[in-house]
C-alpha positions as CSV (number, residue, x, y, z in Angstrom):
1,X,-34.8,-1.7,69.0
2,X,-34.6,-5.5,67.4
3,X,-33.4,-4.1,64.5
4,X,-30.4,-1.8,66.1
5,X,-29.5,-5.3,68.3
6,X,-29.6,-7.4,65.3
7,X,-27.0,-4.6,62.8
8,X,-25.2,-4.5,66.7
9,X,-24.7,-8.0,67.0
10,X,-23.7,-8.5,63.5
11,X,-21.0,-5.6,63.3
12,X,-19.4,-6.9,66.5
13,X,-20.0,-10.5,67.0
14,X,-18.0,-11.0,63.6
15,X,-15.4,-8.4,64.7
16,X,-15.0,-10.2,68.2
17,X,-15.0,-13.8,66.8
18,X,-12.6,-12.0,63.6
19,X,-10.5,-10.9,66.3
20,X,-9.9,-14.3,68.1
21,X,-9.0,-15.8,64.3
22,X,-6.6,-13.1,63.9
23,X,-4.9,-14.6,67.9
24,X,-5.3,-17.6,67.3
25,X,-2.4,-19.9,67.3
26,X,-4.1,-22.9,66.8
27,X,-5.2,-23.6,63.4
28,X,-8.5,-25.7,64.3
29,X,-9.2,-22.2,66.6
30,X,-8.2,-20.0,63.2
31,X,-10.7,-22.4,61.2
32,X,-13.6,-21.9,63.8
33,X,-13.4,-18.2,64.8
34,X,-13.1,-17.3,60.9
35,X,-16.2,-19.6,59.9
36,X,-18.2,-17.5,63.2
37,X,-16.9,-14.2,61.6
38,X,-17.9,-15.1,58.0
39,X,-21.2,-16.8,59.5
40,X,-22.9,-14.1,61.5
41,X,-23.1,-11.3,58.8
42,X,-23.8,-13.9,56.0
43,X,-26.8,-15.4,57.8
44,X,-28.6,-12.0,58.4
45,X,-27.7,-11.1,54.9
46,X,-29.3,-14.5,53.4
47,X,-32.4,-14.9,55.1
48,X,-33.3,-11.1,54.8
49,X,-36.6,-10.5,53.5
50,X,-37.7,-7.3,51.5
51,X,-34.7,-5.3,52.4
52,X,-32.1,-3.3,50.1
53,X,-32.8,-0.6,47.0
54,X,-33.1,-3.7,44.7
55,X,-34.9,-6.5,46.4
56,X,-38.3,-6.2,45.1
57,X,-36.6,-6.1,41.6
58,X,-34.2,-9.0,41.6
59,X,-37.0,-10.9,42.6
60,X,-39.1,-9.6,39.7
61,X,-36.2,-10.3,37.3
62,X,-35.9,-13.8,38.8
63,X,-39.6,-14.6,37.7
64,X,-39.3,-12.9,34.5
65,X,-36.5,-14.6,33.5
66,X,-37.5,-18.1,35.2
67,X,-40.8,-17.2,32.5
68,X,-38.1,-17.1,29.3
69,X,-38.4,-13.1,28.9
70,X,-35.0,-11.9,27.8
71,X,-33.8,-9.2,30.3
72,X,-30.9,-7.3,29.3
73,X,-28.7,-8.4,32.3
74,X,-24.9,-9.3,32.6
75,X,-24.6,-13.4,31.5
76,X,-23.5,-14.6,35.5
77,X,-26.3,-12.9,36.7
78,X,-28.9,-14.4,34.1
79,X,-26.6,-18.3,34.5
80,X,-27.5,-17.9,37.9
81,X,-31.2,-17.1,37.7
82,X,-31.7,-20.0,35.5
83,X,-29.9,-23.0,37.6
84,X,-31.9,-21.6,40.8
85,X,-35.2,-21.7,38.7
86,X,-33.8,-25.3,37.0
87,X,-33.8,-26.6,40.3
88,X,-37.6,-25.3,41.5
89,X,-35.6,-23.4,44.1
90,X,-37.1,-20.5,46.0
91,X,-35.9,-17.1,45.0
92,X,-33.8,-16.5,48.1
93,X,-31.4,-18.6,47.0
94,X,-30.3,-15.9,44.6
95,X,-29.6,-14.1,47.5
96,X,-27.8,-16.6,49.4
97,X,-25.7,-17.4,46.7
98,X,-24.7,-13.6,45.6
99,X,-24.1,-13.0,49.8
100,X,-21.9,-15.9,50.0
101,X,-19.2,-15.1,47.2
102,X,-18.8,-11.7,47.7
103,X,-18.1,-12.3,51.4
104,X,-15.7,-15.3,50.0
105,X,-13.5,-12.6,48.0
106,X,-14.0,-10.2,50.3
107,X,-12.5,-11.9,53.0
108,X,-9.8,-13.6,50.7
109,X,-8.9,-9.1,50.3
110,X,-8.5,-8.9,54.1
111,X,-5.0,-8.9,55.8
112,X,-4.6,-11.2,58.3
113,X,-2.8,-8.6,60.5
114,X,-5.6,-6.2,61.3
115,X,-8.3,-8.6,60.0
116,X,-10.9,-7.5,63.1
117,X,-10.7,-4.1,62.1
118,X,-11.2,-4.9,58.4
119,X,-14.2,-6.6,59.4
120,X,-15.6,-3.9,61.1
121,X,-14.9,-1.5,58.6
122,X,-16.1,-4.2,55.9
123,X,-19.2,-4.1,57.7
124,X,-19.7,-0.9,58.5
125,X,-19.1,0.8,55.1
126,X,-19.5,-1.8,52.8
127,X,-22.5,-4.5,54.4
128,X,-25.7,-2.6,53.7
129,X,-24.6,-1.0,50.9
130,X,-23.4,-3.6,49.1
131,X,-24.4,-6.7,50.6
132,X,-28.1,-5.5,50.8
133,X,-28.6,-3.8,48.2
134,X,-26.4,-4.0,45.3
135,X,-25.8,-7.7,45.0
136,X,-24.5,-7.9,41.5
137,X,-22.1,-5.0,41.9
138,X,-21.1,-6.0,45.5
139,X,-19.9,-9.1,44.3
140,X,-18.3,-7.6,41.4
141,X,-16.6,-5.3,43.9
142,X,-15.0,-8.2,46.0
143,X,-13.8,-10.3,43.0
144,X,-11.8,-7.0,42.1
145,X,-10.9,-6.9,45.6
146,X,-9.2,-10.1,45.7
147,X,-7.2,-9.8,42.4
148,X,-5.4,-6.9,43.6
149,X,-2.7,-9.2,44.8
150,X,-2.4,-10.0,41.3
151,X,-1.2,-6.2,40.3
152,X,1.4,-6.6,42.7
153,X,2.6,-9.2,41.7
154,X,2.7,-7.4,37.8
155,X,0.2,-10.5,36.4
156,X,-2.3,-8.8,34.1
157,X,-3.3,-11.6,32.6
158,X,-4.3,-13.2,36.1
159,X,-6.0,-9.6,37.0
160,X,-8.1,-9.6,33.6
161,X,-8.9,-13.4,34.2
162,X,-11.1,-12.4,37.2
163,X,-11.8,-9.3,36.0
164,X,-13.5,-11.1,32.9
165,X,-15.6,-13.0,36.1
166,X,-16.2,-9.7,37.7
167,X,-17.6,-8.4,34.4
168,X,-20.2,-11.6,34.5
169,X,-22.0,-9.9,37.5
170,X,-21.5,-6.5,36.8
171,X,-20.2,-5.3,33.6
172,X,-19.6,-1.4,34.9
173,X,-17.3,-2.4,38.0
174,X,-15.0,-4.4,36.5
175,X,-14.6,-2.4,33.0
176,X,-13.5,0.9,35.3
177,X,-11.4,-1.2,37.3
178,X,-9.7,-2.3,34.3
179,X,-9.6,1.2,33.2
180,X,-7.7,2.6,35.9
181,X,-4.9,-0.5,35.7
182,X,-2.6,1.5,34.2
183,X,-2.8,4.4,36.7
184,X,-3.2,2.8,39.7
185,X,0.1,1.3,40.2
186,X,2.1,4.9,40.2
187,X,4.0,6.4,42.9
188,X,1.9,10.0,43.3
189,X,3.1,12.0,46.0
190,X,1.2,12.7,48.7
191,X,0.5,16.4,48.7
192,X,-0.2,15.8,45.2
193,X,-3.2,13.7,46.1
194,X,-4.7,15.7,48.4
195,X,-4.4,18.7,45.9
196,X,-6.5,16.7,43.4
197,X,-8.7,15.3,46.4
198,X,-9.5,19.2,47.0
199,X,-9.0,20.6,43.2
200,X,-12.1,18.4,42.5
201,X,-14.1,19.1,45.0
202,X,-13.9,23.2,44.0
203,X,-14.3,21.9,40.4
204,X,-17.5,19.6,41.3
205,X,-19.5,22.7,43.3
206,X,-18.6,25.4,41.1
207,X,-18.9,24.2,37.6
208,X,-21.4,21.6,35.5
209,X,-19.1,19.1,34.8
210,X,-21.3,16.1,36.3
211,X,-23.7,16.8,34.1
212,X,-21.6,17.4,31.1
213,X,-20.1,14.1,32.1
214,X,-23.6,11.8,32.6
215,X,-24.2,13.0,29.4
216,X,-20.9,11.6,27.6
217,X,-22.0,8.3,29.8
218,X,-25.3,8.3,27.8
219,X,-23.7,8.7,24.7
220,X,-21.5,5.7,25.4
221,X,-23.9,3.8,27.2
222,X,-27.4,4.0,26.2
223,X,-29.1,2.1,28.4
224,X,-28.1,4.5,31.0
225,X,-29.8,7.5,29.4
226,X,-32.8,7.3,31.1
227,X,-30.7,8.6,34.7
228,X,-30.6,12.2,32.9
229,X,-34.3,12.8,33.5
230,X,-34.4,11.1,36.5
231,X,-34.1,11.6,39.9
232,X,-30.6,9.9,40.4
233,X,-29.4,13.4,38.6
234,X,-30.1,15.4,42.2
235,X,-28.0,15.9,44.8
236,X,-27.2,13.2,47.0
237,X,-29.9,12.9,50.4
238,X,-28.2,10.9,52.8
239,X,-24.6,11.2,51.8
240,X,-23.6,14.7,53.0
241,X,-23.3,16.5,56.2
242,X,-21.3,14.3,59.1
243,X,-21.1,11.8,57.3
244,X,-18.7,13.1,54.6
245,X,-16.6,15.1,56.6
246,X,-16.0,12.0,58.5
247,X,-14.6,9.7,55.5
248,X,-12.7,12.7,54.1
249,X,-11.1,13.6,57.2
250,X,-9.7,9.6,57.7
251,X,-8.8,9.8,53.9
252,X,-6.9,12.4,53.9
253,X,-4.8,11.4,57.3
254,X,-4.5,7.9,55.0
255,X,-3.0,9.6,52.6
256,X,-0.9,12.1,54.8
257,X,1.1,9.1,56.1
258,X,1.3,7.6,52.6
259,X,4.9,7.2,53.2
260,X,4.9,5.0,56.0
261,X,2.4,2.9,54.5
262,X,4.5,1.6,52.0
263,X,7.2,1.1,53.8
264,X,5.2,-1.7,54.8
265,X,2.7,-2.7,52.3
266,X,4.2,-3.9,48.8
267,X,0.4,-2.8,47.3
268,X,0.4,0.7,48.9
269,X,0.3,3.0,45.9
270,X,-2.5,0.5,44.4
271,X,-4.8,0.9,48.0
272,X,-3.8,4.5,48.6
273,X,-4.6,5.7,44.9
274,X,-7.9,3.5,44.6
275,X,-9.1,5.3,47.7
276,X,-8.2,8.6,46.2
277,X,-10.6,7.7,43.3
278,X,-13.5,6.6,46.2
279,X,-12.6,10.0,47.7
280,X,-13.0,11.7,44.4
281,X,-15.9,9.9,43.2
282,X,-18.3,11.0,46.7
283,X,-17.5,14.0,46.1
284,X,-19.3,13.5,42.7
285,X,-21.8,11.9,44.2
286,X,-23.6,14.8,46.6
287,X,-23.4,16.7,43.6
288,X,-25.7,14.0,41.7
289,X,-26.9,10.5,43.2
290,X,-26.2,8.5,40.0
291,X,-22.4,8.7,41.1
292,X,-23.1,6.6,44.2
293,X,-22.7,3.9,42.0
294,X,-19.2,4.8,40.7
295,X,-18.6,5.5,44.3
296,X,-19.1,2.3,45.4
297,X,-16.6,0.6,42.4
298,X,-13.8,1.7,44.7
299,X,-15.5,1.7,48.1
300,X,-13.1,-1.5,49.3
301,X,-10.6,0.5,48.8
302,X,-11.4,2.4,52.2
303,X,-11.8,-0.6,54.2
304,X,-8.4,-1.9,53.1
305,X,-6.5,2.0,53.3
306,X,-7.5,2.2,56.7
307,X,-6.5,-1.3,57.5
308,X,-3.0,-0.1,56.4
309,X,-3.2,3.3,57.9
310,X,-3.6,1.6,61.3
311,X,-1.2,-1.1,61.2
312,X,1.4,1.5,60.8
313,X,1.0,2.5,64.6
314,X,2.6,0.9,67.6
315,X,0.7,-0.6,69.9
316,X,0.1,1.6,72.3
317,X,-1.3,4.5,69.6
318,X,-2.7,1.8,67.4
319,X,-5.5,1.4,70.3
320,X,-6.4,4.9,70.3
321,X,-6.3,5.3,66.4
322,X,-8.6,2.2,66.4
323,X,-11.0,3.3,68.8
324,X,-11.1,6.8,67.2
325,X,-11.6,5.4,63.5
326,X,-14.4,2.8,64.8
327,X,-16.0,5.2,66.5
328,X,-16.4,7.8,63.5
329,X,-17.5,4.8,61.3
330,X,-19.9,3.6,64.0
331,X,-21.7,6.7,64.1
332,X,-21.9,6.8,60.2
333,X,-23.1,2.5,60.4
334,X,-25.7,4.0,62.9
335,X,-26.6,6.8,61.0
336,X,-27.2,4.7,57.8
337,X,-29.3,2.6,59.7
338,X,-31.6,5.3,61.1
339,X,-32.0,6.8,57.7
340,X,-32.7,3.3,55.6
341,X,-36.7,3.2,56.7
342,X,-39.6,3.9,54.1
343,X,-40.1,7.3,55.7
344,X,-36.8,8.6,55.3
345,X,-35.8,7.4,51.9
346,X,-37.2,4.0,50.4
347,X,-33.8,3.7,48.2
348,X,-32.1,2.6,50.9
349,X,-34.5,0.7,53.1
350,X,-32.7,-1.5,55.7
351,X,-35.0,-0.9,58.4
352,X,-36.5,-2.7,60.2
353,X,-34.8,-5.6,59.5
354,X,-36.8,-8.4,58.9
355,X,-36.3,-12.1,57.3
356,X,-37.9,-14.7,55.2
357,X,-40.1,-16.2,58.2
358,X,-42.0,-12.8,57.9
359,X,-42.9,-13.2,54.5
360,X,-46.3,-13.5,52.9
């Protein structure tokens, strides 16, 4: 039960205190409720011990690399390895400082209108899959997050600038994010993108193409070759069932009301079509578990969509449409959290949670 209260307190004590920064009128109150909302979900993040897929590894890397062994990693990642180790610093500091940037950006990505809910949803659907586990890529996923603004505004070379930064954590993220710039900004029709949403999914279970495609991957990228033997080529565990019926149902009434979204929201098409490639890309994923990863490159997208989606009611239907979105992703957060033990499936272990005062 300590560690459902602790994920509990953490998705809605930031939320609340999120909630009270987005009232406030006063800007000492704005400053204090947003410090609370960033505080609470950082803290439990940074003094996490033994929890997330990669734990146990980054903190192998960290002493390999503090050693002098090379280790083919991205050059942010290895800069920041060595000025923790410079400094005789314990190893959680890597965690610290990898927790507190991508919540930096990733709160920079937020709205202000609607900011509570995109804290929610930022915790629910993003927090213990990227903030846990994933720390290079979650942070790579925030700083692409944040220079959205700068598509909008039609400044590439601002967008390749922190792209270049993204690319220092994680070199993947950012280079399919760059990828996608010229698509992203169009204006697709609606039925359009839920034809592609569905054509894919008929194209993923009935043909090989994911295979066919991890193997162009390996050509490209060899390091990556060794996922074709390995289990990451099965069918996604934890990532089917409720749980997918859930997020495509929301994406898909997202996208319905595409229109009225943009009506208010000058980066619309650049939200709307990113989340069509999340959509797209978990699909891929229950057909093989490597494409959790490409998943995730777009997984913001979803937080801020919804956002949108929302802010589109009036008042009185925005209440229900929350309620009936936080309660889906709720039972999803929950759901995560009951599967993340070492019985269930020791690739994403979040449970129980426990911190660096339990460590040997």
């Amino acid at each position: 039960m300590f560690t459902y209260a602790i994920y509990n307190f953490i998705l809605f004590g930031s939320t609340w205190a999120a909630y009270l920064y987005e009232k406030s009128e006063s800007r000492n109150g704005q400053i204090v409720f947003y410090s609370v909302a960033f505080l609470i979900p950082f803290f439990f993040l940074a003094i996490r011990y033994d929890i997330g897929t990669d734990y146990q590894n980054y903190v192998d890397y960290f002493y390999r690399i503090s050693s002098g062994e090379i280790i083919p990693k991205e050059p942010g990642y290895l800069f920041v390895n060595y000025i923790i180790s410079y400094f005789d610093l314990d190893v959680q500091w890597l965690f610290v400082f990898f927790g507190f940037f991508t919540f930096l950006f990733a709160y920079k990505a937020l709205p202000k209108e609607g900011f509570a809910m995109g804290v929610f949803l930022f915790i629910a659907i993003f927090y213990l899959y990227e903030g846990f586990s994933a720390i290079r890529q979650g942070l790579s996923i925030a700083i692409m997050a944040y220079a959205i603004r700068y598509i909008v505004e039609k400044n590439f070379k601002m967008y390749l600038f922190w792209a270049v930064i993204a690319m220092l954590f994680h070199l993947i993220t950012a280079v399919l994010l760059l990828v996608v710039y010229p698509f992203i900004n169009k204006n697709i029709n609606r039925f359009v993108l839920i034809f592609l949403i569905i054509s894919f999914f008929i194209l993923i279970k009935f043909t090989g193409i994911t295979t066919s495609m991890m193997n162009v991957v390996a050509m490209l990228f060899p390091k990556y070759a060794w996922y074709i033997n390995s289990k990451f080529m099965e069918p996604a565990a934890i990532s089917s069932g409720l749980g997918v019926m859930i997020k495509v149902s929301i994406a898909l009434s997202v996208i319905f009301f595409k229109e009225k979204i943009k009506e208010k929201y000058s980066n619309a098409d650049i939200v709307i079509n990113l989340y069509v490639l999340y959509i797209i890309s978990l699909i891929f994923h229950l057909k093989l578990s490597i494409f959790g990863r490409v998943e995730e490159v777009f997984i913001f997208a979803s937080v801020l969509a919804v956002v949108y989606f929302i802010n589109t009611f009036e008042k009185g239907s925005r209440v229900f449409v929350i309620f009936l979105i936080g309660l889906l992703q709720y039972i999803i957060f929950m759901k995560y959290i009951a599967s993340g033990t070492l019985a269930v499936d020791n690739d994403i272990y979040v449970n129980p949670y426990q911190t660096i005062l339990e460590r040997p």
